[in-house]
N, C-alpha and C positions, 0 to 999 in steps of 0.2 A: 597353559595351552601352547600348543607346539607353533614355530612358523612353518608357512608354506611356499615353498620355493615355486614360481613357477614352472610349468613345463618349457622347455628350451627347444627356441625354433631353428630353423637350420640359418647359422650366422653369415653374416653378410661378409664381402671378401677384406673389410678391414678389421671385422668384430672379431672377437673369442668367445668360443663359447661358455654360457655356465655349466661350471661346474662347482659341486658340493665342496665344503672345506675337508670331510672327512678322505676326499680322493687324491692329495696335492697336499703333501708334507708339508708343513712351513707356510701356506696359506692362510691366513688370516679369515676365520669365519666374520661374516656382517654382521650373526644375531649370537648371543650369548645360548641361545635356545637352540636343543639340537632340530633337527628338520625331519619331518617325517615322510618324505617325499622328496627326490632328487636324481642326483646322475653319477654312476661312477663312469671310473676306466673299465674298458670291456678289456679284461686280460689273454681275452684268445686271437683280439684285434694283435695283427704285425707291427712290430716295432717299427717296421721299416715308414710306415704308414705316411704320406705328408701331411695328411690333416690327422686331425685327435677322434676315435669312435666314442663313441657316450651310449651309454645302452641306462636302459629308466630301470629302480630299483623304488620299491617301497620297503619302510620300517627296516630301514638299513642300521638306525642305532635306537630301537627300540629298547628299554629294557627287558634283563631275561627276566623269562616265563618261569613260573615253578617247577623244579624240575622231581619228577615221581622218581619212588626209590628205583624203581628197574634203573632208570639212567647210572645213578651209581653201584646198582649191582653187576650190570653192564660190565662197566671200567673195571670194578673191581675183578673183574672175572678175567678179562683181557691181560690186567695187571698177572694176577694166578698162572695164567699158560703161558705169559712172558716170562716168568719167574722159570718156570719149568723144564721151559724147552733150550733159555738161557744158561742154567745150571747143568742140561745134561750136553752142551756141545761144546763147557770148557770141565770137567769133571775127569774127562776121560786123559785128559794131556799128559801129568803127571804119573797115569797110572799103565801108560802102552808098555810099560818094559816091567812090569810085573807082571801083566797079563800075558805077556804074548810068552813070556819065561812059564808060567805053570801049563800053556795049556798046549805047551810045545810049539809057537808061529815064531817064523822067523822072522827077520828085523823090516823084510817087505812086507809082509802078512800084516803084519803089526801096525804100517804106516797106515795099510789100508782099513783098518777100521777107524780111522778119522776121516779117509779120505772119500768112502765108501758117501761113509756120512753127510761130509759137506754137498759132494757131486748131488747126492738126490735131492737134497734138502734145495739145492738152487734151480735145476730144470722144473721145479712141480711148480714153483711159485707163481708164476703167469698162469696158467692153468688152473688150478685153483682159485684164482683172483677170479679168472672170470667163469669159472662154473658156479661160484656164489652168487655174481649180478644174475645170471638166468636160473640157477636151484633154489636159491635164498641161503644166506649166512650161516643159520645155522646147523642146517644140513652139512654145509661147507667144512664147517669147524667143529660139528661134532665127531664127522668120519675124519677128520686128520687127527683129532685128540684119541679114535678109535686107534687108527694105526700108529701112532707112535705108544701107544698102550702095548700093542700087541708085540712091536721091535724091541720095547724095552723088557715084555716077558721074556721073549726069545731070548734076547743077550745074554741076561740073568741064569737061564739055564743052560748055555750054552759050553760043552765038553771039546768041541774042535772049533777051527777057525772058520770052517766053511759056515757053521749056524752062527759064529759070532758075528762074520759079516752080514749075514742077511738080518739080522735081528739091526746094527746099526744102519743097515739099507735102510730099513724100513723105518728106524728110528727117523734118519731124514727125511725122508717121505712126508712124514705126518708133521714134523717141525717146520718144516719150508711150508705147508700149508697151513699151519699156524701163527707163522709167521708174517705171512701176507695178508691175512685173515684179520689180524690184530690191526694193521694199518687202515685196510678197507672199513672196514665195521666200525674204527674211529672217527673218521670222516663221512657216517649214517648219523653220529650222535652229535656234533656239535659243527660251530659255523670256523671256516677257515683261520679269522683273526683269533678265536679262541683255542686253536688246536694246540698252541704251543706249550699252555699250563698242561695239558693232558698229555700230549704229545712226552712230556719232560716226564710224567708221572709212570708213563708206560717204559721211557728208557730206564727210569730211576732203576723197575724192578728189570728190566734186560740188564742193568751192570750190576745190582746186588747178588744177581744169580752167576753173572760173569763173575764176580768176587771170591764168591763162598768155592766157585764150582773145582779148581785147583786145589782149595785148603779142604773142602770134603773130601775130595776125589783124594790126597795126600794120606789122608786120616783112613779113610774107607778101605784103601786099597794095602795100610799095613795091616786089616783087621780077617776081609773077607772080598777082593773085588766085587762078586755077584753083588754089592749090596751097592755096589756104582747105577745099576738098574733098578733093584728093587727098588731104592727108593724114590724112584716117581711115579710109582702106581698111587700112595695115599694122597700125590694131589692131584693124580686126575681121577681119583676117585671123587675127590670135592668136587672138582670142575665139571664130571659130569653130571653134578646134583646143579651145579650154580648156572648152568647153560640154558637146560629147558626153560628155567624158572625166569632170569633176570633177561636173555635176548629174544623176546619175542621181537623180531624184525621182518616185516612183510614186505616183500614187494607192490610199489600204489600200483601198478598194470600187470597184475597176475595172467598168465596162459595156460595152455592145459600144456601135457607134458610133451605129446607130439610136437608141438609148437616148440615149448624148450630145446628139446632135442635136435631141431631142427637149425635153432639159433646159436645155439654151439660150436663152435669151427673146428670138428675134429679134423680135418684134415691139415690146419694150420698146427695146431696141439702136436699131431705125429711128426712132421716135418721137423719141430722148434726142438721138441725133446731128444728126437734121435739125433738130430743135427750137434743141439748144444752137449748131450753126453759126448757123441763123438770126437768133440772140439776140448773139452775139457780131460777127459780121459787122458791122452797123450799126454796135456801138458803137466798132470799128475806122472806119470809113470817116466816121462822123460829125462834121462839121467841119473834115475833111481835104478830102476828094473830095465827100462833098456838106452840105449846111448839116442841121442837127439836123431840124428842120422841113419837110423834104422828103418826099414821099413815098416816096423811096427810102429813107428811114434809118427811117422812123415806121414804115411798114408792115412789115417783116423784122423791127422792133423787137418789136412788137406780136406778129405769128406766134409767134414765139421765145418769148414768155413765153406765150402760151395754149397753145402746143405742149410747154412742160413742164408746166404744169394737168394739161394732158391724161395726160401721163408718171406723174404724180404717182395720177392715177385709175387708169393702167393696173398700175400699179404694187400699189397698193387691191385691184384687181380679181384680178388672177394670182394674187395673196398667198393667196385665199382659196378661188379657185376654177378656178387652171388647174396643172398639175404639172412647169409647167418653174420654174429658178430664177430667182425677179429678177433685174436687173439692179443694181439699188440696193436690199439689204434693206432694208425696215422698220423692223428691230429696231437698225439704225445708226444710227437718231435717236432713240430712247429717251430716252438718258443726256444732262442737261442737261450734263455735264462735256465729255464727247461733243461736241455741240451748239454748244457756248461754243469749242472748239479748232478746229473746224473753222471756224466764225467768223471768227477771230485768223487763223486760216493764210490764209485769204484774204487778210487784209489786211496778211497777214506777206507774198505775195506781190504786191499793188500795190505795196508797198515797193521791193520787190528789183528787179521790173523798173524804175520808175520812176529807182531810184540807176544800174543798169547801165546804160540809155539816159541819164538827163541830166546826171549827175556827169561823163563823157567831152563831152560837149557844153558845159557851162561850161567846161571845161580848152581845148578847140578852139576856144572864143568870145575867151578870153584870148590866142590865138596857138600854143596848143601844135600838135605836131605828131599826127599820131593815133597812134602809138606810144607818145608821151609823154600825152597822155591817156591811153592803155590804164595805161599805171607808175601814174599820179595814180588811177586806181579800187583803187588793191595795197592802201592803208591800211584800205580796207571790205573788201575780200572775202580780204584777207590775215588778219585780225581772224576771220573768221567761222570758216575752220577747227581753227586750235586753240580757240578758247571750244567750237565744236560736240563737238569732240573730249573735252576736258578734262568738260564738263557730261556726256555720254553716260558717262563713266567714275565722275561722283559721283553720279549718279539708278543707278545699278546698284550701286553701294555703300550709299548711303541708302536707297534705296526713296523719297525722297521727292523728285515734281517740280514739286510748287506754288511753294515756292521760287524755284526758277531761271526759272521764267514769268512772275514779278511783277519778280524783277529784270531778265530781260532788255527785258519792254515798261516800265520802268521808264529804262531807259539809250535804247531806240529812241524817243521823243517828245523826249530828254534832246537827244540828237545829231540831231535833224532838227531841233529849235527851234534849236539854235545853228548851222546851217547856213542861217539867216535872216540870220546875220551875213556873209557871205560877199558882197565886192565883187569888181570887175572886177583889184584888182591887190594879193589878199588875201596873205599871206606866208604862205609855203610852213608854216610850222611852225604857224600857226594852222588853217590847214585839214585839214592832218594829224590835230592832234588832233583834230580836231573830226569826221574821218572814223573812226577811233578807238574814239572813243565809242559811235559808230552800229553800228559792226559789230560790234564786242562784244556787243550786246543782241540784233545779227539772228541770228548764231551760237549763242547761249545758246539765243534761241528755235527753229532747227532742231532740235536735238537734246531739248531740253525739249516742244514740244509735238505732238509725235510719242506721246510716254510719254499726254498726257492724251487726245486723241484712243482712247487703243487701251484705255486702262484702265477705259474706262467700255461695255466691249463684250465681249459674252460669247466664251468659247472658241472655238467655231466662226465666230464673226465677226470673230475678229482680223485672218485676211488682206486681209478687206474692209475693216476699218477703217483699217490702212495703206495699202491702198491707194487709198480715199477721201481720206485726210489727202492723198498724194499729188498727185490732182489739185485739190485745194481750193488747194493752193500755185500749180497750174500757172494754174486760175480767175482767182487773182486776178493772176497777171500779165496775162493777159488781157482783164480787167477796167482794170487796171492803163493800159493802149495807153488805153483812152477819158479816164481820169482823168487822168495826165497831160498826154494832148495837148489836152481842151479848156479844161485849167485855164491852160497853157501860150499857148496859143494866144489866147484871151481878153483873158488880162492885156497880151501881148506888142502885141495891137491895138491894146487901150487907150495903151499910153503911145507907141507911132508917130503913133497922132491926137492927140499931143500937140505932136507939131512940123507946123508952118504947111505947111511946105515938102514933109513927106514923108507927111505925112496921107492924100493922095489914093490912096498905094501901101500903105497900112493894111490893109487886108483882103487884098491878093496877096500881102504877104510874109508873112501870119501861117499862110497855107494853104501855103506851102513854106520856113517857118522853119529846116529843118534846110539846106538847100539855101544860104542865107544864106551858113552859116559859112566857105563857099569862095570864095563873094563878097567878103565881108570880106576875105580873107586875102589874096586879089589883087588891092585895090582899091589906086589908087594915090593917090597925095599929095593929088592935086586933088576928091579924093571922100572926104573925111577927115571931113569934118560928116557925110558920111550914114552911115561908118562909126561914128563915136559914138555915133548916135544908134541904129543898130542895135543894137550893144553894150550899150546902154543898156538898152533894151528887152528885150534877152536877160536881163539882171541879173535886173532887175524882174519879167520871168515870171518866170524859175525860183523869186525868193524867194517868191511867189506858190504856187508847185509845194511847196515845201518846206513852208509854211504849211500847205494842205491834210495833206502828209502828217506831219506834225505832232500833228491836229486824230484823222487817223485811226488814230495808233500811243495818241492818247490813248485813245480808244472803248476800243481791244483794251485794254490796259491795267485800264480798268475791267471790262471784261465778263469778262475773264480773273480779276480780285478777288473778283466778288462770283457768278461761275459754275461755276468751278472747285474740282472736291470733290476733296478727299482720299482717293484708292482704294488698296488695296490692290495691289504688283504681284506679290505670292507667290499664285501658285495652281499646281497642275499644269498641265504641258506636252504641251496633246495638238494632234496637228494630222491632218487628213486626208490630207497628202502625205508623205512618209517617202522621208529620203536615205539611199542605201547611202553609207553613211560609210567605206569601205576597208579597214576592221576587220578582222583574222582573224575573228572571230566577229561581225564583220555586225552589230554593236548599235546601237542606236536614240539616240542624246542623247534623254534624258529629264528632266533633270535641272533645279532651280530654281537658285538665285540661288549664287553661291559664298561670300555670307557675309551674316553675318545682318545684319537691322536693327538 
């Protein structure tokens, strides 16, 4: 028989209030028996606060409930479009300069079907998030697995560059909304303390598909490109047999659809997207296609940040005086912990795209083949799955993810500073480790700053706050395309205007550096100096590259130290969408954590 904690009156100006053992690490429970009734931390309560809020929870560590197959056909199905849409956004890396060579694009053209890709794939993602809490989920996610079905037919038969880009447009389209889709719909099925086993289960398959997607895309692309697309129609063929069947998720306060439609903030929606393509746009093309200083790059520049001002007031204004729902609560910036993770994940994702585009490009600058590039990125992104995995399964055992955030930006500044060590003819087992190091800390952090992001956000804003963490990852790859390339491009001028000879080609080869590396590779005997000297040049940006990111896994590092609070992740598990879990009696998972702190 359980004990009964009493309910807690308001404490007198010498007492402290009760609280549960399960809320306050390190506290010592009174009764060996867990409690069926008691108090947590109210996590949307301000830190700043002088007294403690306590908000009343029941069957806070209840054992779980039996969970019906849908639950894990669910996941497993999540797992499937995480596989999918992770394999087709690293697949294409090693394969841009075969492609854009057979179908006649030039070496911008050619950027831009990656870059096409990311830009969409980041503005849907709030949008999508919340056309799911008012359409239902899987409405949500069967028209994004529609549209990235449809981008990836396109691509596949695509003869010019104009249908290849719109085929990878729209590839993003439907992956950003897959992508957020997966995070929100996570947090329908299970309770906060528990998301971290799942949580790790869902990056597992985002880094196996990160993994394969280089060595396919290597292999595929010396056989038949098209077949870079064809092949993910067979699994979303699966996916749309495994969707209807296993996510039945309903919303508990159904509307009719006027009402929906009414609850929708499209005016917030057009603002955010045009604003945020605006803003991103520029910082793509900046330095590639036209100089920083252009009117073409300043002005879009410029739009893009007054047009989120603007968002940001509309946002102000809805909140208080119109009845549909934001687009980006409010109440998602509250929490400095909050605040501080969303931060990091940004610059957790300048990282990731920066390693996935130039770690393959110094392996290609060396001679390798781009299959063999795709193997040389396995040591990072091979790393990242089990640390994501292993961490997801010790923050759901401890309760505690401060930890795992200090260590993994702790190991990420570690392995990009010694990836400053890295020459043109480094030995294989030094760069391994060195790759190693680096992914261990990106790994730890998937799955670690997930937990801070969502723990600093009340019940009802959990699905929004994964799935803001979501695209703050996708942001900063985004971000990421300008960082890189003008830091790359920069350095890679300067040291070509350092030979007499090739000086005057300084500025054309820095605007199609990637283009180079084919150059190089066929260049014969008698052009062996400008070969070097290109080489040379590639060293010296990237270490350059590496430097900055460096500089910025340091920031997170700090800002993660001294921003990141300690919350609680026992509270009850309430969500406004509810899966028929398969059950003979139809029951709800309700349940918290399966073992105590």
């Amino acid at each position: 028989m359980s004990n009964e904690t009493e309910k807690p009156q308001r404490p007198e100006a010498d007492s402290l209030p009760v609280v549960s053992p399960l809320s306050v690490p390190g506290h010592t429970p009174q009764s060996s028996q867990s409690s069926s009734q008691g108090v947590i931390w109210d996590p949307s309560s301000s830190s700043n606060a002088p007294s403690v809020q306590l908000k009343e929870v029941e069957n806070v560590n209840m054992p779980t409930t039996s969970r019906g197959w849908r639950f894990y056909g669910a996941f497993g199905t999540l797992c499937l479009v995480t596989f999918i849409i992770a394999l087709d956004s690293t697949i294409i890396c090693v394969a841009l300069p075969t492609i854009a060579e057979d179908i006649g694009a030039s070496a911008i053209e050619a950027f831009w079907c990656g870059t096409s890709f990311l830009l969409a794939s980041t503005v849907i993602q709030p949008p999508v998030a919340s056309l799911s809490h008012i359409f239902g989920r899987r409405p949500a996610l069967i028209g994004s697995l529609t549209v990235f079905a449809g981008g990836s037919i396109m691509a596949a038969l695509a003869k010019n560059i104009a249908v290849l880009l719109g085929g990878r447009t729209l590839q993003g389209l439907g992956s950003g909304g897959i992508l957020a889709l997966t995070y929100v719909i996570a947090t329908d099925l299970v309770s906060l303390r528990e998301r971290g086993k799942w949580f790790g289960l869902i990056s597992l398959n985002w880094a196996i598909g990160s993994i394969l997607g280089p060595v396919v895309g290597g292999a595929l692309v010396e056989v038949s490109w098209p077949w870079l697309f064809w092949l993910n129609l067979p699994f979303c063929a699966v996916a749309y047999v495994a969707i209807p069947v296993t996510m039945k998720i309903k919303r508990k306060e159904d509307a009719t659809v006027n009402t929906k439609l009414k609850e929708f903030d499209w005016i917030g929606t057009v603002i955010f997207v045009g604003a945020l393509t605006s803003f991103l746009i520029p910082l793509s093309w900046g330095g590639i296609m036209y100089d920083w200083s252009s009117p073409r790059t300043v002005i879009p520049l410029v739009v893009g940040i007054l047009g989120l001002i603007a968002f940001g007031c509309h946002i102000k204004f809805s909140t208080k005086y119109s009845t549909c729902d934001p687009l980006l609560r409010p109440s998602l910036f509250t929490s400095l912990t909050s605040l501080s993770a969303y931060f990091a994940t940004v610059i957790h994702g300048i990282l990731v795209w920066c390693l996935l585009y130039y770690v393959p490009l110094y392996h290609e600058v060396r001679g390798s083949s781009p299959i063999d590039a795709g193997v040389a990125v396995l040591p990072f992104t091979g790393t990242v799955a089990p640390a994501a995995v292993v961490v997801g399964l010790l923050i759901a055992k401890t309760g505690a993810y401060r930890p795992f955030i200090w260590l993994g930006w702790a190991l990420v500044p570690l392995g990009m500073g010694l990836m400053m060590l890295l020459e043109k003819d480094t030995e294989t087992w030094k760069w391994v480790l060195i790759y190693l190091t680096g992914g261990l800390g990106l790994g730890i952090l998937y799955s670690a700053q997930a937990f801070a992001a969502q723990a600093g956000a009340s019940n009802s804003d959990l699905p929004f706050a994964a799935s803001f963490y979501a695209f703050c990852r996708s942001l900063g790859q985004g971000i990421g395309v300008a960082v890189g390339g003008v830091t790359f491009q920069n350095e890679f001028q300067k040291q070509i205007e350092k030979s007499e000879q090739f000086a005057p080609k300084a500025a054309e080869w820095a605007k199609d550096a990637s283009a180079l590396v084919q150059i190089i590779k066929k260049a014969p005997d008698s052009m062996k100096l400008m070969k070097e000297t290109i080489v040379d040049g590639y060293i010296k940006g990237l270490r350059t590259v590496w430097l900055v990111l460096t500089l910025l896994a340091c920031v997170a590092l700090v800002v993660s130290v001294l921003c990141v609070k300690a919350k609680s992740l026992d509270r009850k598990f309430e969500t406004e969408h509810e899966l028929d879990q398969g059950t003979q009696e139809g029951d709800r998972e309700k349940s918290g954590p399966e073992s105590d702190v």
